[in-house]
MOPAC internal coordinates of N, CA, C and O (Angstrom, degrees):
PM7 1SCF
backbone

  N    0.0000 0     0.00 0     0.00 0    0    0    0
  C    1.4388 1     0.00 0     0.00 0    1    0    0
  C    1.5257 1   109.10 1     0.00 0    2    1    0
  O    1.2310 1   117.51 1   -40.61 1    3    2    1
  N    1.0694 1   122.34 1   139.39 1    3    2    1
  C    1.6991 1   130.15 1  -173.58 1    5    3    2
  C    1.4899 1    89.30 1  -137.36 1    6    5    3
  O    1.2310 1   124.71 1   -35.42 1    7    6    5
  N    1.6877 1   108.56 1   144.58 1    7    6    5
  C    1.2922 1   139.20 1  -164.08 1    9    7    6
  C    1.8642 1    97.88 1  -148.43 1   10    9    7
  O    1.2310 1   135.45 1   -12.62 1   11   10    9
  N    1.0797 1    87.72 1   167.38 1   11   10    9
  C    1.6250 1    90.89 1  -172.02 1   13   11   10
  C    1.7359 1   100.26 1  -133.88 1   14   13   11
  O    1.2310 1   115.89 1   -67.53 1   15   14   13
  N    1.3193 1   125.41 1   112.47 1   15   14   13
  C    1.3209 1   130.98 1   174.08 1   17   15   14
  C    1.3479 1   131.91 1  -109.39 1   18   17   15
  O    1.2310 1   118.01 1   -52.32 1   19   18   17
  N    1.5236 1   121.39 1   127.68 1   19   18   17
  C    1.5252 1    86.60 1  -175.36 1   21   19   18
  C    1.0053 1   113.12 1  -106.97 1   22   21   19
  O    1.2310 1   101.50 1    -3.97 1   23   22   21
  N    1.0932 1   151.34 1   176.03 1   23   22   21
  C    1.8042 1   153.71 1   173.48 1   25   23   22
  C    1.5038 1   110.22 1   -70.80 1   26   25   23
  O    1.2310 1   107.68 1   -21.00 1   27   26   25
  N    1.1469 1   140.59 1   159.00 1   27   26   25
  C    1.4739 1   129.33 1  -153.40 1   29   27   26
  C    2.0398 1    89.26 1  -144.41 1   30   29   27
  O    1.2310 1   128.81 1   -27.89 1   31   30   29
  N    1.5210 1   100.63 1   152.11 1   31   30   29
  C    1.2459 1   123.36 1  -146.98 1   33   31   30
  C    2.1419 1    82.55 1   -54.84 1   34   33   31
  O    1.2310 1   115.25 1   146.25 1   35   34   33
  N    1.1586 1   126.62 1   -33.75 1   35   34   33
  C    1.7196 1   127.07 1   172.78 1   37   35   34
  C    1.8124 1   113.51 1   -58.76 1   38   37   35
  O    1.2310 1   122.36 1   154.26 1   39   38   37
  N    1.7929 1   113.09 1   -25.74 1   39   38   37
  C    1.3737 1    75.61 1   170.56 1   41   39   38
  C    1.8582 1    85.58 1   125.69 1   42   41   39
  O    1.2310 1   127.45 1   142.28 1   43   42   41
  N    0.7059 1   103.27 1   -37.72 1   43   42   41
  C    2.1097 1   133.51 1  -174.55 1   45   43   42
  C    1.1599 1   123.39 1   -72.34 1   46   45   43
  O    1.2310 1   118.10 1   -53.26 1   47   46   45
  N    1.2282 1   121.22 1   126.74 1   47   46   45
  C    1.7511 1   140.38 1  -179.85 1   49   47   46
  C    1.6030 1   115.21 1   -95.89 1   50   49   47
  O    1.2310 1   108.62 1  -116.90 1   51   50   49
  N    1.1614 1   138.90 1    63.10 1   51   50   49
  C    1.4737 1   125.76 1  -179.37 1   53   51   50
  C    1.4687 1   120.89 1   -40.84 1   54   53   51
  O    1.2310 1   111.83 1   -61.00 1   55   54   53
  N    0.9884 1   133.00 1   119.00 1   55   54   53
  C    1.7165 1   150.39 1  -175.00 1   57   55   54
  C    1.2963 1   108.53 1   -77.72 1   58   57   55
  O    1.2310 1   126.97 1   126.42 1   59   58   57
  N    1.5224 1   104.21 1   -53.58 1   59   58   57
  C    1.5779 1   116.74 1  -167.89 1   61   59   58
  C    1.6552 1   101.01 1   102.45 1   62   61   59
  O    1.2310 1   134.40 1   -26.72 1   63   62   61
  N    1.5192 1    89.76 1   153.28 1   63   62   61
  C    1.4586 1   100.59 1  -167.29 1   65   63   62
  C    1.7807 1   116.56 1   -54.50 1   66   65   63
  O    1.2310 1   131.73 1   155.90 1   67   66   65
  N    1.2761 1    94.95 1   -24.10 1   67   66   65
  C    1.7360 1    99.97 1   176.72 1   69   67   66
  C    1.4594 1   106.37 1   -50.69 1   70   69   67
  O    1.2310 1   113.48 1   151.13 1   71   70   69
  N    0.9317 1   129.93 1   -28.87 1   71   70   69
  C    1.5915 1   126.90 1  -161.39 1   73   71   70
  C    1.2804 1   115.81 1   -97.37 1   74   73   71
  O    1.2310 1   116.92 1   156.32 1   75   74   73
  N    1.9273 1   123.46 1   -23.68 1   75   74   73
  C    1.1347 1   133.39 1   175.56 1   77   75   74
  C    1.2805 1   126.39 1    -0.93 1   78   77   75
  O    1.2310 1   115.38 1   -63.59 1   79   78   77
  N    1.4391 1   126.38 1   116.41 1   79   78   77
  C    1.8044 1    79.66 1   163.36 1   81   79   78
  C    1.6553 1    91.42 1   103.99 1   82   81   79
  O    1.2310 1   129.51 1    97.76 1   83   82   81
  N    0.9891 1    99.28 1   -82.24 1   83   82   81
  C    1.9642 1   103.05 1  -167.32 1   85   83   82
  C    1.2306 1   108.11 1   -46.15 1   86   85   83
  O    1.2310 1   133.55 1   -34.56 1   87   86   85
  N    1.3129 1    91.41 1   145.44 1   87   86   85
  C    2.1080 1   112.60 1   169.87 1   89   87   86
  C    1.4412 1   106.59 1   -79.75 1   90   89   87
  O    1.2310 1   112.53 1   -41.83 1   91   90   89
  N    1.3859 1   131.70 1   138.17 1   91   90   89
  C    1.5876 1   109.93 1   150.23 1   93   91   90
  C    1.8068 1   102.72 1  -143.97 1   94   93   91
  O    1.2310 1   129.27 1   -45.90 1   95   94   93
  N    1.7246 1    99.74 1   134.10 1   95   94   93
  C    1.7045 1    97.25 1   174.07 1   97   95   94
  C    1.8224 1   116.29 1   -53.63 1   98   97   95
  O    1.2310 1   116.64 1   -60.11 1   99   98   97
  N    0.9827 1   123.99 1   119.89 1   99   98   97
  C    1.4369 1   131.00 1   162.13 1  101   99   98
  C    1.5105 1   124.66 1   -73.02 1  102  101   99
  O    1.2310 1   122.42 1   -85.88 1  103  102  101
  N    1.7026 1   112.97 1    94.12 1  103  102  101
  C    1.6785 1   100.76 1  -161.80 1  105  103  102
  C    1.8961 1    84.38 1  -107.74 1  106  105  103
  O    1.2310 1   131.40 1   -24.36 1  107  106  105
  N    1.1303 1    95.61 1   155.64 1  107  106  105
  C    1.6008 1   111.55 1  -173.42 1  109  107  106
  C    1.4395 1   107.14 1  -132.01 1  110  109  107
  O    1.2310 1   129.58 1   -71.04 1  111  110  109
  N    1.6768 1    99.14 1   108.96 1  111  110  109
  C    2.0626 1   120.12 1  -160.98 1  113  111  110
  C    1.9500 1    83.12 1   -60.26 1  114  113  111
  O    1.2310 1   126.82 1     9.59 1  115  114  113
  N    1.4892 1   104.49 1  -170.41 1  115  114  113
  C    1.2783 1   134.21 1   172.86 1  117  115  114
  C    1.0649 1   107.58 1   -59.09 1  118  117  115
  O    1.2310 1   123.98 1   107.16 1  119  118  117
  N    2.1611 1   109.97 1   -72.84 1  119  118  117
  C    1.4480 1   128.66 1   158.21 1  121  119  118
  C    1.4102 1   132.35 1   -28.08 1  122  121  119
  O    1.2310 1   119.82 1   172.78 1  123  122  121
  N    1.1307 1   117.96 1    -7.22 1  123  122  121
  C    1.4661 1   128.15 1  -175.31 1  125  123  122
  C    1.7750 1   126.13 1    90.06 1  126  125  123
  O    1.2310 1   131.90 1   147.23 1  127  126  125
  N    1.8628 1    94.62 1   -32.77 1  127  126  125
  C    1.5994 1    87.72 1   144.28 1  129  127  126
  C    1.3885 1   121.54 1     1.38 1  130  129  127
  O    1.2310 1   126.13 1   -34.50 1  131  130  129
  N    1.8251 1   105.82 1   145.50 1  131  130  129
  C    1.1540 1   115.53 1   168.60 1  133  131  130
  C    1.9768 1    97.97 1  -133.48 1  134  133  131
  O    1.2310 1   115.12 1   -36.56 1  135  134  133
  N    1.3384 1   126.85 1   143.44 1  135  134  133
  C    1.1701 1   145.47 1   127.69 1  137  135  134
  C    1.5037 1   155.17 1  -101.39 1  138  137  135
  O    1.2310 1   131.43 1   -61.67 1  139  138  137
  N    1.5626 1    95.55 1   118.33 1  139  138  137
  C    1.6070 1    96.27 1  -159.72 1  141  139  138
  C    1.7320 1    93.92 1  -109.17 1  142  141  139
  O    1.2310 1   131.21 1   -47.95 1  143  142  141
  N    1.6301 1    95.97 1   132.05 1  143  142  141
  C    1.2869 1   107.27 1  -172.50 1  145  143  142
  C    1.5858 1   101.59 1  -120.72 1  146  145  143
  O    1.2310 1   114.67 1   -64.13 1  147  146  145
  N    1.2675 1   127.70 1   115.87 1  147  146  145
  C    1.7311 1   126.60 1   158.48 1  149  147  146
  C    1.3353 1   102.43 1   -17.30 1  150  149  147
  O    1.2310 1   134.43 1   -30.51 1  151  150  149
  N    1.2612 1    89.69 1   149.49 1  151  150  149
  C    2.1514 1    99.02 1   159.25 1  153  151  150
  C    1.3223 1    95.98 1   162.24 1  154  153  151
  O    1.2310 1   137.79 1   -26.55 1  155  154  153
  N    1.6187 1    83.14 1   153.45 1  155  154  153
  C    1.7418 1   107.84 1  -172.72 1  157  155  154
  C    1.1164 1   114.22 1   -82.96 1  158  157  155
  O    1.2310 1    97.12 1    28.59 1  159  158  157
  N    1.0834 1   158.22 1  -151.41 1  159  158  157
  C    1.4799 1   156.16 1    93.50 1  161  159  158
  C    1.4833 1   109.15 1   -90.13 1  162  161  159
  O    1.2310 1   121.59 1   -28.66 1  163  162  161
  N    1.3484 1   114.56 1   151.34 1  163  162  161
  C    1.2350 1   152.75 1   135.29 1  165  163  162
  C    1.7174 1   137.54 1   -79.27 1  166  165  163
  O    1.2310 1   121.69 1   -72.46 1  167  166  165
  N    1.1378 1   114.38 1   107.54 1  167  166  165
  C    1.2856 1   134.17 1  -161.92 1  169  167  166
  C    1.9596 1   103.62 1   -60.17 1  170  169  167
  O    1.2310 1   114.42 1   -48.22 1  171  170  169
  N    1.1122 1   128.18 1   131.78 1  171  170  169
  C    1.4174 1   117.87 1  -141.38 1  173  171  170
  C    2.1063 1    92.73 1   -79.20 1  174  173  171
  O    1.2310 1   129.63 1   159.21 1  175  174  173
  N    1.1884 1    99.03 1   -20.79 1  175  174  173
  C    1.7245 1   110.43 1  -176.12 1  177  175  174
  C    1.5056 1   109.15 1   -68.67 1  178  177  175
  O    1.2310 1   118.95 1   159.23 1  179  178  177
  N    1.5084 1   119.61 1   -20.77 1  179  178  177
  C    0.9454 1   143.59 1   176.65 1  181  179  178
  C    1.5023 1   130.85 1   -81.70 1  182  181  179
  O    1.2310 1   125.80 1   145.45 1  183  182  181
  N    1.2146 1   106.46 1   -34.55 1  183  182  181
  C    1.6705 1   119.06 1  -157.93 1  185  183  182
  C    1.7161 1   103.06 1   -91.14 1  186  185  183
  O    1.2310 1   126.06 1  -154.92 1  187  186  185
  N    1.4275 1   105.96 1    25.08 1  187  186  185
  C    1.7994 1   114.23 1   167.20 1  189  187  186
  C    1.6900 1    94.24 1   -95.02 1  190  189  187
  O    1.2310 1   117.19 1   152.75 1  191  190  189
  N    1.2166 1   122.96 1   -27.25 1  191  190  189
  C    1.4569 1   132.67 1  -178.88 1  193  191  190
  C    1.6130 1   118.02 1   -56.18 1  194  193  191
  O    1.2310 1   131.74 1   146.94 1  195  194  193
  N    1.5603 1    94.93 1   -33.06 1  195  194  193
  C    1.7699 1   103.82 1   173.19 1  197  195  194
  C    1.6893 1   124.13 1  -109.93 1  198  197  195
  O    1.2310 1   122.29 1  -162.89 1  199  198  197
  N    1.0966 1   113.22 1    17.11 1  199  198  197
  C    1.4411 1   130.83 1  -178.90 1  201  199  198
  C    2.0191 1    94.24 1   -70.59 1  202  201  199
  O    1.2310 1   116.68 1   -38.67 1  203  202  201
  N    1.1984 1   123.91 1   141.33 1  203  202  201
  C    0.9786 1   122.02 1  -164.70 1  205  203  202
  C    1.5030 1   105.06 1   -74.66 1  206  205  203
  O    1.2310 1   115.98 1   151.96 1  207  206  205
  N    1.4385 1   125.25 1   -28.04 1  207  206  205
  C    1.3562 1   121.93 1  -178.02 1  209  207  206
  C    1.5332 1   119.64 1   -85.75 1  210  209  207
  O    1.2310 1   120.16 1   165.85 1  211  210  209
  N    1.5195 1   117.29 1   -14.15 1  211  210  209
  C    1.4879 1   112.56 1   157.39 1  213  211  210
  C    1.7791 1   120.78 1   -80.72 1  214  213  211
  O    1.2310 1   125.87 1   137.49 1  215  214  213
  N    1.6437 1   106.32 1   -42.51 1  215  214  213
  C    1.3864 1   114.65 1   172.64 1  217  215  214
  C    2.1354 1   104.19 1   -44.48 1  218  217  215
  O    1.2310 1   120.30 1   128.76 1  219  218  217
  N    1.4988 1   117.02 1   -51.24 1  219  218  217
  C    1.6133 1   112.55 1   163.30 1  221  219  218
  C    1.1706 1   118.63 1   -36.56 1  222  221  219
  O    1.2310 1   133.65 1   124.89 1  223  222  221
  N    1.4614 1    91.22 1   -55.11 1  223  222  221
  C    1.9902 1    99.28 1  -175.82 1  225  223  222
  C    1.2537 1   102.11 1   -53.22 1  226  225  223
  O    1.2310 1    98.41 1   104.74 1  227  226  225
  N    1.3750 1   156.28 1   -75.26 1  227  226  225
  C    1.3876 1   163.09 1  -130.71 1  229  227  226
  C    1.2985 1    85.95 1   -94.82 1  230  229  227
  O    1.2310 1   111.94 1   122.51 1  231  230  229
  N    1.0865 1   132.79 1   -57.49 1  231  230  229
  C    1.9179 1   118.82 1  -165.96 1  233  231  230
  C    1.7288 1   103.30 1   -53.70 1  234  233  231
  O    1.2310 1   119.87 1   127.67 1  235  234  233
  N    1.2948 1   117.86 1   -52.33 1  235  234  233
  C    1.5394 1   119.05 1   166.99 1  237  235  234
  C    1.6947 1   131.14 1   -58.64 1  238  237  235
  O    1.2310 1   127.79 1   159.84 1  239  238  237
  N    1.7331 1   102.60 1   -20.16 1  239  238  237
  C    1.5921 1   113.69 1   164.85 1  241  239  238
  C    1.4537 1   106.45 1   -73.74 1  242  241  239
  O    1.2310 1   119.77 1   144.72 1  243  242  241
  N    1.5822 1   118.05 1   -35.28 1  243  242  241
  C    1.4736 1   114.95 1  -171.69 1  245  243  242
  C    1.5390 1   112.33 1   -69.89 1  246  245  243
  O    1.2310 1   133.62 1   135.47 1  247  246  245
  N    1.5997 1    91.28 1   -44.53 1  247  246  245
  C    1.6744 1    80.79 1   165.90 1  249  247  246
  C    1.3796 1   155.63 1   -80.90 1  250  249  247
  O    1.2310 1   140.38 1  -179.48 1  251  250  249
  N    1.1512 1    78.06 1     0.52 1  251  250  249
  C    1.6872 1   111.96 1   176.92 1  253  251  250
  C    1.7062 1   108.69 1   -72.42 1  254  253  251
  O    1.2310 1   124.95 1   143.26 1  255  254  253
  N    1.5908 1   108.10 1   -36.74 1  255  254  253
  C    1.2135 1   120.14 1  -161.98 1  257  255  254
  C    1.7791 1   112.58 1   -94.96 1  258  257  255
  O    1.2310 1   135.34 1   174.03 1  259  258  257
  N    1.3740 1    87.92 1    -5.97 1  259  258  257
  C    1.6345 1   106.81 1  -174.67 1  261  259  258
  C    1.3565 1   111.95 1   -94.92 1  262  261  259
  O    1.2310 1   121.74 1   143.72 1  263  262  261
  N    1.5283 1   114.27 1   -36.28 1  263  262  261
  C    1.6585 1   132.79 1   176.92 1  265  263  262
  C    1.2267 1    88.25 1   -78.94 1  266  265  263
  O    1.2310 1   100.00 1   143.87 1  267  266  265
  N    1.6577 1   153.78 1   -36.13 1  267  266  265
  C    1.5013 1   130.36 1  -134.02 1  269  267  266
  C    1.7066 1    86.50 1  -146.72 1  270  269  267
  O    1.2310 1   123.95 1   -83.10 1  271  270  269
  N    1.4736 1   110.03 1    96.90 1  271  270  269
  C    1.9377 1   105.93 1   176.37 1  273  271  270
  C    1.4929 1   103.20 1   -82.06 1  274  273  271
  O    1.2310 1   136.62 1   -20.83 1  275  274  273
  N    1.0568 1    85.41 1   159.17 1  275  274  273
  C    1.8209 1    95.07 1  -177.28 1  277  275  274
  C    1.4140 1   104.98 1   -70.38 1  278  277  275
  O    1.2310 1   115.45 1   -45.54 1  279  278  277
  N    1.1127 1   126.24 1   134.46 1  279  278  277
  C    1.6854 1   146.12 1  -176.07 1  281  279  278
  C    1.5011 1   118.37 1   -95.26 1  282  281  279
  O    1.2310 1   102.91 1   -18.32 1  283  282  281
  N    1.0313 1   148.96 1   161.68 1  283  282  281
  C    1.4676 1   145.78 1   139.65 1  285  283  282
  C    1.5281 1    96.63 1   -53.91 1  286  285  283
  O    1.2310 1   122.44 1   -32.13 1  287  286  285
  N    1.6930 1   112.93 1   147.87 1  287  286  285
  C    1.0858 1   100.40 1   163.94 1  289  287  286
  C    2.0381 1   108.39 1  -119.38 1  290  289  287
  O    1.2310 1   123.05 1   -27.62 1  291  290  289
  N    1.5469 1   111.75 1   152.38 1  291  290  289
  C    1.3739 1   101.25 1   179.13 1  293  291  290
  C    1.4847 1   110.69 1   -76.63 1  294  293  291
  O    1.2310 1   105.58 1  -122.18 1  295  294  293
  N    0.9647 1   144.34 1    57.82 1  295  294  293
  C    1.6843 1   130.76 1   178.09 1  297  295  294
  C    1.7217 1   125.42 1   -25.35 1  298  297  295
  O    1.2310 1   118.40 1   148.41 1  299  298  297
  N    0.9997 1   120.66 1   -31.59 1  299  298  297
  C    1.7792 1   113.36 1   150.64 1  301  299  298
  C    1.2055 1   106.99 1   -57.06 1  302  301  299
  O    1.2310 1   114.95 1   132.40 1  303  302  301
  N    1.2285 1   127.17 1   -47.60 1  303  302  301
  C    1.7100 1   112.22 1  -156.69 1  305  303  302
  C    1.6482 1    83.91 1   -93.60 1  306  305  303
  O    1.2310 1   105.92 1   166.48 1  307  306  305
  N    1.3274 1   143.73 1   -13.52 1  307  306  305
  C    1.4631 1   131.96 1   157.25 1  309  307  306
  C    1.1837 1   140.29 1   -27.31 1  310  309  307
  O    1.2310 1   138.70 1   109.64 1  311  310  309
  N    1.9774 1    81.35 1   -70.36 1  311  310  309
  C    1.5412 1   123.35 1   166.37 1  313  311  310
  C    1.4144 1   119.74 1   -38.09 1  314  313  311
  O    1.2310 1   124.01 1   142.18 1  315  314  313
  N    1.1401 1   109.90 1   -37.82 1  315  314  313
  C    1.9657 1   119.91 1  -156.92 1  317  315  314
  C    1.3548 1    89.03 1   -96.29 1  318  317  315
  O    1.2310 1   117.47 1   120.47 1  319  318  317
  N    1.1208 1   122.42 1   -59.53 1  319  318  317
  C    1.7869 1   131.52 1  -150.97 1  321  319  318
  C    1.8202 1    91.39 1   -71.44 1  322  321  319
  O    1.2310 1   115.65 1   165.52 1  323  322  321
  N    1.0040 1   125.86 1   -14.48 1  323  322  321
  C    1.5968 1   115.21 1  -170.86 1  325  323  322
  C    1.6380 1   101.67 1  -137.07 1  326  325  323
  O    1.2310 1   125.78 1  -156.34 1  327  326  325
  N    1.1714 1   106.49 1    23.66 1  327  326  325
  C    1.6260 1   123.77 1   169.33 1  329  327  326
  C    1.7379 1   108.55 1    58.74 1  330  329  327
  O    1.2310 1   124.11 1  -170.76 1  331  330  329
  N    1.1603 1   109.71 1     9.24 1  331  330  329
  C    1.6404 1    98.13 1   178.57 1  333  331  330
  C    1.8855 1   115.96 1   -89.62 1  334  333  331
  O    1.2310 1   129.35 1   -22.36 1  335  334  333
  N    1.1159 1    99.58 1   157.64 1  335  334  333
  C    1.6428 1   104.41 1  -177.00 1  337  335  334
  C    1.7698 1   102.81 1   120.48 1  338  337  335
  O    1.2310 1   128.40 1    16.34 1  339  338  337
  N    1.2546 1   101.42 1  -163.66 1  339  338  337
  C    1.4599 1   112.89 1   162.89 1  341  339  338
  C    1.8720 1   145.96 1   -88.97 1  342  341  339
  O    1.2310 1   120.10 1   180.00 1  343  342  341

């Protein structure tokens, strides 16, 4: 779908309320073109979470967690087998 917008005497593109709210990267062609691409952000405390060698790590924790359901555990028979208690 193509729409035709014009820029307003402030500088500004109205989207419409659908878009509120949303982030989008602004890449600017040679031609003067403009491209507006969706995108999220990522919180900068965060963005060790998407590094390709932790995202591995967690894909192999998930499966780990999918093969192995969480159990009751006996804590006497814990206690003994790993020498803790009295």
């Amino acid at each position: 779908m193509q729409t035709i917008k014009t820029v307003g005497k402030s500088g500004q593109i109205s989207l419409g309320r659908a878009m509120a709210g949303m982030n989008f990267i602004m890449q600017e062609l040679p031609g003067g073109d403009l491209i507006l691409k969706r995108t999220g952000l990522v919180p900068e405390t965060e963005r060790w979470l998407h590094q390709p060698d932790m995202k591995e790590k967690l894909a192999h924790a998930d499966h780990w967690m999918r093969d192995n359901p969480a159990c009751e555990t006996d804590l006497d028979q814990f206690d003994a087998t790993h020498g803790i208690g009295a």
